[in-house]
N, C-alpha and C positions, 0 to 999 in steps of 0.2 A: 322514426328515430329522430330527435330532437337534440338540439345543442343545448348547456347552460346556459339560464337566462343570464345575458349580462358578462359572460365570462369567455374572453376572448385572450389571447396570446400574441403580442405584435412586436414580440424579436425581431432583431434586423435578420439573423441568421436562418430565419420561414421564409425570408424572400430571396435568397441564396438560388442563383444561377442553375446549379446541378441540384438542388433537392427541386424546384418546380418543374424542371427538365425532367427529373423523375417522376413527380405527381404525373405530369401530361403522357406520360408513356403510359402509369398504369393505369389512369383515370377514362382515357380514351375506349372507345369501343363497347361500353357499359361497366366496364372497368371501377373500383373502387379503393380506395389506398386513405388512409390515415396515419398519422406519427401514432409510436405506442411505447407507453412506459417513463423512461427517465427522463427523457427530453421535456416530456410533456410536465411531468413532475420537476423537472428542478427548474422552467420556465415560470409556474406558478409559485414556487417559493424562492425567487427571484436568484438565481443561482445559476452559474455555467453550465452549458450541455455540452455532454462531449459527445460521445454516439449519438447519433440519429438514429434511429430504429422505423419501419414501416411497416404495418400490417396493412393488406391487401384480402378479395376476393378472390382474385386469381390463383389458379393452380401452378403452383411448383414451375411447371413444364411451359407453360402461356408467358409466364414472367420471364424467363431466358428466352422463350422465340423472340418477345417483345423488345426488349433490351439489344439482342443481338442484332436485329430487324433497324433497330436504331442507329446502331455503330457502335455500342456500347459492351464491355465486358462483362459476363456473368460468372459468378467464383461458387460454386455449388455448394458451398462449403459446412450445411447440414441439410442438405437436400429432403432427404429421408423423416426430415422433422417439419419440413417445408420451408427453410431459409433458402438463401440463395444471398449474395453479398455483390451490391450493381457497385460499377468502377464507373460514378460518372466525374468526368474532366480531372483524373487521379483521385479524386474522393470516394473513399466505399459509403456504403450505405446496406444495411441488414433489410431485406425483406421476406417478411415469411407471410405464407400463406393463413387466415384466420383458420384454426381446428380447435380439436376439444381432444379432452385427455380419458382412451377408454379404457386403457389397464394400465397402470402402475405397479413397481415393485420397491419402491423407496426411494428409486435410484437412475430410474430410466422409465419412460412413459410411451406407449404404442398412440399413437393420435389419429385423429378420423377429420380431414380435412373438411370445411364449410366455408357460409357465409353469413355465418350468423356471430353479429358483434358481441354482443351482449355474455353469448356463448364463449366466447375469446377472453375477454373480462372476468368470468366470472373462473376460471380454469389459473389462472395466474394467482402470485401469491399471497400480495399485501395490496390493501385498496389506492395508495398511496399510488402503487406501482399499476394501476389497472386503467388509468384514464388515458384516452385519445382525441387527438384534435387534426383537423382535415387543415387543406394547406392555407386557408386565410386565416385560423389559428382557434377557428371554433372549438372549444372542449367539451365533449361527451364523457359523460360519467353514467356507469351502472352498477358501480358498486359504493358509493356515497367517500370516493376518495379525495374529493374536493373539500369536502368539510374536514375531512381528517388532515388533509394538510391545512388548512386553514385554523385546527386546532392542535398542529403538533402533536397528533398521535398515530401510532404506528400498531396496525392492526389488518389478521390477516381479513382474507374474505371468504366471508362465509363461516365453516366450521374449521378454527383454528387447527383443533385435532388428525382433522380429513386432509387439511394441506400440509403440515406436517407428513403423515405419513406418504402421502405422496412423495416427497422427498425430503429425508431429513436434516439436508444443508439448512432448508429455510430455517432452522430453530439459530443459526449462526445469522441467518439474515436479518430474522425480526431484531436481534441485539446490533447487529450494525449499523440497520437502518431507524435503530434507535437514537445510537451515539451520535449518528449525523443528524437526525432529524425529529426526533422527539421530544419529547419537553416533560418534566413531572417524574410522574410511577409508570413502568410500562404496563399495556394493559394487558389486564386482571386473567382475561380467558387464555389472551397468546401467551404471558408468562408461565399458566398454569399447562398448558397443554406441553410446552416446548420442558416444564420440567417431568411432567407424566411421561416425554416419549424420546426422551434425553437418550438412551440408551442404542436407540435406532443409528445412532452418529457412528457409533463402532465399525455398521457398513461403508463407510463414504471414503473415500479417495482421501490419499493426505493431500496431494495438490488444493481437491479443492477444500479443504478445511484450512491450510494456511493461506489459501488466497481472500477465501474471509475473512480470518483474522487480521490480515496486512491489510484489508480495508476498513477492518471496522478499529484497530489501533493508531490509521491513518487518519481518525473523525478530529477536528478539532476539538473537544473533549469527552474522549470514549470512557472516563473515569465512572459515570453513576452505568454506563453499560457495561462496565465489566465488574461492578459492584453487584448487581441485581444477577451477572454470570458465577460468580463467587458465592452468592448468598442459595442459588439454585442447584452449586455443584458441575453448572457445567461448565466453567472456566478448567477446575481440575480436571477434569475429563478429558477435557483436548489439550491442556498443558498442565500435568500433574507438575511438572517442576515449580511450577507456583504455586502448591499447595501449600508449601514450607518456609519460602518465603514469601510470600504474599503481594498485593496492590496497594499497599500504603504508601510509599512513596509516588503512584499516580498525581495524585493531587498537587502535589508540592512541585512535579515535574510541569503541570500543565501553569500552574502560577508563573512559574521560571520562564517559561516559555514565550506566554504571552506577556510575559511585563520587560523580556531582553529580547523581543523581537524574532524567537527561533522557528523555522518551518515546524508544523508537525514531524515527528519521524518514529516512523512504527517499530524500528529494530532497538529503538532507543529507549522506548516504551514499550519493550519487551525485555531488553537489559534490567527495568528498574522492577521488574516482575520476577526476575530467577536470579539462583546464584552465580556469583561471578567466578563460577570453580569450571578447569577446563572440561574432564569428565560429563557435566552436567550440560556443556554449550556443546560436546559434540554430540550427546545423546539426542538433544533435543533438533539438531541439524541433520543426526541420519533421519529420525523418525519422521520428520517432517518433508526433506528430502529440499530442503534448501539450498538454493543455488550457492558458487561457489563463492560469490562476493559477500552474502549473507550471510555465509559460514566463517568466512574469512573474516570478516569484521565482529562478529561475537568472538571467535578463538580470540584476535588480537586485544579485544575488550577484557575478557577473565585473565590475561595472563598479563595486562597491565596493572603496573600498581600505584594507585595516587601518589604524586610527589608530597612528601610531607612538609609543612612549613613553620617555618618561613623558607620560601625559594625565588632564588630571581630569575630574570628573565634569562642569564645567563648559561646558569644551571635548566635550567627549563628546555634550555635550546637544546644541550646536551643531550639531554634524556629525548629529545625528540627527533634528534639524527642517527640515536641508536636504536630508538624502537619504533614501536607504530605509534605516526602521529596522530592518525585518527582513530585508534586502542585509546591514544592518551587523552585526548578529545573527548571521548567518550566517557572513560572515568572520572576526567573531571567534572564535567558537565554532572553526571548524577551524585559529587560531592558536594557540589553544591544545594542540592536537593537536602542530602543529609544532613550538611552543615544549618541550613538555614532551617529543620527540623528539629536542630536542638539549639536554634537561638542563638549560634555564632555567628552573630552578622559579619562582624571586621572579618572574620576568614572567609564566611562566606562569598563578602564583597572582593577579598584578593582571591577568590578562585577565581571569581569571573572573566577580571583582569589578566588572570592566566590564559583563561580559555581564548581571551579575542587576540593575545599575544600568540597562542601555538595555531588558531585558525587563519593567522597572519603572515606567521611565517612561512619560508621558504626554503627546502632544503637547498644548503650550497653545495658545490660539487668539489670534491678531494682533488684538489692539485698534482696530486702525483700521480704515473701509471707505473705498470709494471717493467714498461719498455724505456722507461726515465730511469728503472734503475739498471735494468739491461746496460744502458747503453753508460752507465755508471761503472759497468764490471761485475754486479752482480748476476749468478749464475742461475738460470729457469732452476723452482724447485720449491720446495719447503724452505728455503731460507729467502727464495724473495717474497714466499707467503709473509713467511715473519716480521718480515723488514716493513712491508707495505702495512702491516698491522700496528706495527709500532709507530711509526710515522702519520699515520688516520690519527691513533691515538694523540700522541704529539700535538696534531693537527686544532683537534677536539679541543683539547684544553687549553690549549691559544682561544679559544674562542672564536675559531676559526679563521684568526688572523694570520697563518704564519704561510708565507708563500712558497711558490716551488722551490724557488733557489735556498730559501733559508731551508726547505725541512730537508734537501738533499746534501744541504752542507751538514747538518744539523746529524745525519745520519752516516755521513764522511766522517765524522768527529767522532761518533759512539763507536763505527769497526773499528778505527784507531787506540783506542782503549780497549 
């Protein structure tokens, strides 16, 4: 077993304290360990690692004596698959034992532990994702993932078809790890196979089908992947609410984005995907089973409505201490998209102004309590509901200038009449 000629890895983060700390535990005693997967891969296309991952020789059960035997924690946390998750100096780290995969049912895989790499490699999904490199940063390849990351293509290994059916998330994955990391036409066989077995997705978890999608809408631009998802039908498939309105707006959003400096944001780019009707934001929040911030911010997205302009900043404040500022945040940001779709730049340009003025602001806090007007003589009830409502209001259209004593005189004066 032989390393790439020439092709070495010399991150400052391979010489990291607790991952050599970990090599030397599993490497000892004839022991063998290599990093495996994304580390390895976003190393080479010169990109942050965030998990470390390890594949080893050792069994499941040798890896926790070992660890333990150290002073070190072991978190068992797929054991049964042969991971195990080492706690070194508060840092996890994934290790699983090398196997191979002997029955599948689309969706879950029975594995037969070894020590054969190649064997390991060739059982995973995209070649991209199948390279390992030991801890001075040598890279091993068995399935010609080096070159495909060297040319931007994302491709499974071996029989696209056969890993597919193995589990049918990966037809989400090859478009993900397209958005991120591809370049051109996806290829020919994984497009073709991922639309022949399209249908297999119906078994899969919604967890994990929107945890896909929240990464592959989180690519810096997943527009030509979720065009080639549209043009295959399986976009609709896992969100028919986009069938009707469609991806067009993608484009325009990803322009916007990068030319005013905005993060990615996947709920954002799933807003300029569906209607902004409520019925349709909570349909698509059961079925997918989105948590409640991600529910909560589409509900408040569809039941906002662009301010129409011309509006100032003053007015603008208004509408943003009565409703959701980031509803409103939201719909404007994708007016902007439309406006500059149909070539009104001047509006275009005062939304934007809008948006850094409402992402700017700051809610003030209503001067009055309800114990201010207690102690005023009004009595607990519906009438100091009233009173407190009138005087917000009041408040509000001061522009939030009008302080305690004026709105409480202010409201001495109105029960007198």
């Amino acid at each position: 077993m032989k390393p790439l000629d020439g092709v070495q890895i010399v991150d400052e983060w391979l010489q990291d304290t607790p991952l050599q700390s970990l090599f030397d535990i599993l490497c000892a005693d004839g022991g063998m360990a290599m990093i495996a997967g994304g580390a390895v891969r976003n190393a080479l296309m010169k990109a942050p690692a965030s998990d470390i991952d390890l594949c080893t020789t050792l069994l499941p059960e040798e890896v926790v004596s070992r660890l333990e035997a150290s002073g070190y924690k072991a978190v068992p946390t797929g054991i049964e698959h042969g991971t195990i998750t080492a706690i070194i100096d508060e840092l996890p780290f994934e290790v699983t034992t090398l196997r191979e995969d002997i029955e599948t049912d689309g969706r879950h895989a029975v594995v037969k532990f070894g020590t054969d790499w190649e064997a390991d490699a060739q059982r995973r999904d995209l070649t991209m994702n199948g390279l390992f490199c030991d801890r001075r940063g040598y890279v091993y390849d068995f399935v010609e993932g080096y070159t495909d990351i060297q040319t931007q293509t994302v491709r499974f290994i071996g029989e696209a078809d056969t890993r597919i059916k193995e589990d049918a998330l990966r037809i989400l994955r090859f478009f993900r790890f397209f958005a991120w990391y591809g370049s051109g036409r996806p290829d020919a066989a994984g497009l073709k196979a991922c639309n022949a077995n399209k249908m297999l997705m119906s078994g899969l978890s919604v967890e994990r089908v929107w945890m896909e999608l929240k990464k592959l809408l989180a690519a810096p631009d997943p527009s030509r992947a979720l065009l080639w998802m549209r043009t295959t039908g399986i976009l609709g498939g896992v969100l028919p609410e986009t069938v009707k309105w469609g991806i067009d707006a993608i484009p325009g959003l990803i322009r916007i984005e990068q030319a005013l400096g905005w993060e990615p944001d996947f709920l954002l780019r799933l807003m300029a995907m569906i209607r902004p009707h409520g019925e349709t934001v909570d349909g698509i929040a059961k079925r997918m089973l989105f948590s409640n911030v991600e529910r909560d911010r589409l509900s408040d997205w569809a039941a906002t409505a662009v301010p129409a302009q011309p509006v100032s900043n003053d007015e603008l404040a208004r509408s943003l201490y009565r409703g959701s500022r980031q509803g409103l945040i939201d719909a404007m940001r994708l007016e902007i998209v439309h406006l500059q779709n149909r070539d009104e730049e001047a509006a275009a340009d005062n939304m934007v102004s809008l948006v850094a003025f409402a992402e700017a602001w700051e809610k003030p806090e209503f001067p009055v309590k309800g114990q201010d007007l207690i102690d005023a003589g009004v009595m607990p009830g519906k009438e100091l509901g009233n009173r407190l409502h009138v005087l917000e209001e009041r408040w509000i259209e001061s522009g939030f200038n009008m302080g305690k004593a004026d709105l409480l005189n202010s409201q001495d004066q109105t029960s007198e009449k």
